[in-house]
C-alpha positions in Angstrom: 77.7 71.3 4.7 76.0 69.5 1.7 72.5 69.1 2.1 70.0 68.0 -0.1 66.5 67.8 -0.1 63.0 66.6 -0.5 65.2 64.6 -3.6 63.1 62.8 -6.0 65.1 60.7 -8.5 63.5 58.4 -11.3 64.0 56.6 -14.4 60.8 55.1 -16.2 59.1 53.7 -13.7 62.2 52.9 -11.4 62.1 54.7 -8.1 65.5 55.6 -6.7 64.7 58.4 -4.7 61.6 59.5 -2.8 61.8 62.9 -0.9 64.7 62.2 0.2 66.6 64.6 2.4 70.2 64.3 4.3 72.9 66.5 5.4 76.6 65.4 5.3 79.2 67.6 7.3 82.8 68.4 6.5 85.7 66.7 7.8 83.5 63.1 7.8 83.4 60.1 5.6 79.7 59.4 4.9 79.8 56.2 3.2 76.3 54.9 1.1 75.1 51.3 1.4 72.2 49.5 -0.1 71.0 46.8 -2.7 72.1 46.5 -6.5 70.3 48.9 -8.4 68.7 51.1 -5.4 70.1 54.1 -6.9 73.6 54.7 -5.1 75.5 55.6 -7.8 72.5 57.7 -9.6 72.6 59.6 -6.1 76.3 60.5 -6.8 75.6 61.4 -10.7 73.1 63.5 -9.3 75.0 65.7 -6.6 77.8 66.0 -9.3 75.1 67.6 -11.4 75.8 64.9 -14.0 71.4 63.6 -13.7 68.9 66.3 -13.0 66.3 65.1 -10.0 62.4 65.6 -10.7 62.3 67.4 -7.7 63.8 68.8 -4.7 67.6 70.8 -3.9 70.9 70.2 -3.7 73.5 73.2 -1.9 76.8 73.0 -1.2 78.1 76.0 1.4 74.7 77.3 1.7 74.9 77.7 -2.6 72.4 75.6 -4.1 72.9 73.8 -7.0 72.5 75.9 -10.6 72.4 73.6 -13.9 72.9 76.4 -16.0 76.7 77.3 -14.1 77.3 73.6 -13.6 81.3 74.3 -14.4 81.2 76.4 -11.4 79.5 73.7 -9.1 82.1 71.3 -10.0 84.9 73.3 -9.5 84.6 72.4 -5.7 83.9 68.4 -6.5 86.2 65.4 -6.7 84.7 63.0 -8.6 86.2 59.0 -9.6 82.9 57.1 -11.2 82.7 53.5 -11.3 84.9 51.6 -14.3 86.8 53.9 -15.9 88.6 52.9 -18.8 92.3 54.4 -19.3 92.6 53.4 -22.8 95.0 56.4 -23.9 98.6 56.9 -24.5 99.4 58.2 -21.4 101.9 58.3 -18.3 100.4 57.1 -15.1 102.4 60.5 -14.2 100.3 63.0 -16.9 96.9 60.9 -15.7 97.4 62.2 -12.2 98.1 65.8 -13.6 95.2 66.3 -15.1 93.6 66.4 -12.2 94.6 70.0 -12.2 93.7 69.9 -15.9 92.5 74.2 -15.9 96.2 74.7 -14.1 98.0 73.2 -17.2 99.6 75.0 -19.5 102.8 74.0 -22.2 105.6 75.2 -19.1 104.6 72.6 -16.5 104.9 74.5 -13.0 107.1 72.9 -10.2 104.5 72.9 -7.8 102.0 70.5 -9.7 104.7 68.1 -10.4 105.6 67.9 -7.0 102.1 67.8 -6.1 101.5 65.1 -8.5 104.6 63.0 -7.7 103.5 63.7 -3.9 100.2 62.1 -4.5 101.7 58.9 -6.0 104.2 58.5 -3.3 101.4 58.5 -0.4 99.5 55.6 -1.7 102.7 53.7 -2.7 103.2 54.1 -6.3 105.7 56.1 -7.2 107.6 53.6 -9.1 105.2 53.8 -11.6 105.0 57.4 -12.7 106.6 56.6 -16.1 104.6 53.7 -16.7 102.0 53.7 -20.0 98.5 53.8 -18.1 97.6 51.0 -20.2 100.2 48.4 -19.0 98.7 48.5 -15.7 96.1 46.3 -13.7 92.8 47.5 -12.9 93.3 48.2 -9.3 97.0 50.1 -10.1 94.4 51.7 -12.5 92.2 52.4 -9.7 94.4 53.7 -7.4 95.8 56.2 -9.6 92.4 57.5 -10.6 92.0 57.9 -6.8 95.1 60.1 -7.2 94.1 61.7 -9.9 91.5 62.8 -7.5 93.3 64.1 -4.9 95.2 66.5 -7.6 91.8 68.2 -7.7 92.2 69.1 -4.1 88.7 69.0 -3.6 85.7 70.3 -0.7 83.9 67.6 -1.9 84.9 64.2 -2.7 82.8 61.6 -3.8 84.5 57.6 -4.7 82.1 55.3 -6.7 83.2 52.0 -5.5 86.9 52.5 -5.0 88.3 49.7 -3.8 86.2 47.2 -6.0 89.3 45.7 -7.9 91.7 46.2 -5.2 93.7 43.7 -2.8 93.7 44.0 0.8 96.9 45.8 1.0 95.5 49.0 -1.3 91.9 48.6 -0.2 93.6 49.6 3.5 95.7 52.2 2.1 93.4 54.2 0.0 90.8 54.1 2.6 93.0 55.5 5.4 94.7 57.6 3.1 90.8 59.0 2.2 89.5 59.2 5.9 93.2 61.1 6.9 93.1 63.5 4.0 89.3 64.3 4.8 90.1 65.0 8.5 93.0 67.0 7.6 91.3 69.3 4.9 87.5 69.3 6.4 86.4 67.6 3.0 82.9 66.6 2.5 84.1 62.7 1.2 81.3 60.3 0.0 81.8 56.8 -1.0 79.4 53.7 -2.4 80.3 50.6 -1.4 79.3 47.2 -1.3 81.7 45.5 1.8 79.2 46.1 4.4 82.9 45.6 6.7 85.1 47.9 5.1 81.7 50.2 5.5 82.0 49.5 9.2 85.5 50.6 9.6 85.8 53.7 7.9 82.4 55.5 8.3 81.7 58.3 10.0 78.4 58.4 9.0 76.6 55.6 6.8 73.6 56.3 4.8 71.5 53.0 4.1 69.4 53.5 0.6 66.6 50.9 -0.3 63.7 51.5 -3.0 64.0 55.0 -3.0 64.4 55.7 0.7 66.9 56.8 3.1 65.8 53.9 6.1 68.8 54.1 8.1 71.7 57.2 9.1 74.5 57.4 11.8 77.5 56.1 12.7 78.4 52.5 11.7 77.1 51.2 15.5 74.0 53.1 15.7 72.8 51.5 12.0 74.8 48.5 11.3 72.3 45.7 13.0 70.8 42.1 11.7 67.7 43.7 11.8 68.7 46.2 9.5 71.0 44.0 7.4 67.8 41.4 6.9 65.4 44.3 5.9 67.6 45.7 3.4 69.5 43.1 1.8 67.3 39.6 2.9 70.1 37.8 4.5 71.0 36.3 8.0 73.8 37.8 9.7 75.5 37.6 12.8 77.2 41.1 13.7 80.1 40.9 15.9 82.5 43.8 17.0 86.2 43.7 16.6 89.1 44.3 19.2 87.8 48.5 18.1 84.5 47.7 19.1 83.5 48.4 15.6 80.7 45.6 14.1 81.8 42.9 12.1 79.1 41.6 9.8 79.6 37.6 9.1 76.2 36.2 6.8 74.8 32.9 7.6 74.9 29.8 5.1 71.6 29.1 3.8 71.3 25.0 5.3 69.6 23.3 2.8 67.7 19.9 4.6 68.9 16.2 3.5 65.7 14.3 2.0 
């Protein structure tokens, strides 16, 4: 269990958290939504030890969070942050292994290139193990970094907007990828992101951040209502539900009147 509470998070005079306190069990995908600039990917930064809060405690397996022994805390974290630039003269092969970075050494064991060549065969991109990093697209780029990742094998497993500059074909398969491997390892996985559908379909749990408060938690058809959607975000929405019977959210044009 991660919990964290009575968070208070600032910069200047920006608010972006307020006492805030949540608990996210293993084996779940707990997905944050909210505005631009509500704090989302501070909250991340800050559970990764990366920004100390004002106030309030973050534990992970009932061991709370120590600045001064921050190497250890991460040693049970995943972490892929928001626009990451792979500007170095790499394989896509060697970017995936250093996920196991600490486990390298100049005799490359067996087991981590298989690992590694594993990881890059479940999301469909084993063809480009040899490739330079840098000939890649953005979302290729993406994807890997999600790999990367993986290599970690992490308890923890937060994904800063990870399917921002994919298509529809890798957006599906690094979700389902996420929510299997989550299930199947009793990860803690936490993801930011915008698609208030894809949100929908692959939440177990969805936390819904404004101005500095947590207003909304549960499962995507508990929380996910026009009500809500208005309050946070000032839009008009109709919310539907698919052949699942999970909600579709589908805004409403703004009509402007004909002098």
């Amino acid at each position: 269990m991660l919990r964290v509470s009575n968070l208070d998070l600032a910069f200047d005079q920006l608010i972006l958290a307020h006492n805030m306190s949540f608990e996210l069990a293993p084996g779940k995908t707990h997905v944050i939504i909210g505005p631009n600039g509500t704090g989302k990917s501070s909250l991340l930064k800050t559970l990764f030890g990366e920004v100390r809060p004002q106030r309030g405690t973050i534990s992970f397996a009932e061991q709370p969070l120590d600045y001064k022994q921050l190497n250890q805390w991460r040693q049970s974290f995943g972490y892929m942050p928001q626009d990451i630039r792979l500007d170095i003269g790499l394989s896509v092969l060697e970017v995936v292994l250093l996920g196991q970075l600490k486990a390298l050494s100049l005799k490359l064991a067996d087991s981590l290139l298989e690992q590694a060549l594993r990881a890059l065969d479940q999301i469909g991109l084993l063809h480009l193990a040899h490739r330079d990093i840098r000939t890649l697209s953005g979302g290729q780029c993406q994807m890997i970094l999600f790999a990367q990742a993986l290599m970690r094998d992490p308890k923890v497993l937060m994904l800063d907007e990870p399917v921002s500059a994919l298509d529809l074909h890798f957006q599906q398969v690094l979700l389902e990828h996420l929510q299997q491997q989550t299930q199947e390892n009793n990860w803690v996985s936490i993801m930011v992101l915008h698609d208030l559908n894809l949100a929908a379909q692959y939440a177990d749990n969805l936390l819904v951040i404004k101005q500095g408060q947590l207003i909304a938690q549960g499962s995507p058809k508990q929380v996910l209502s026009a009500d809500l959607i208005h309050q946070v975000y000032g839009v008009e929405t109709d919310v539907l539900y698919d052949s699942l019977g999970l909600p579709f959210i589908r805004t409403q044009r703004q009509q402007k009147q004909v002098a």
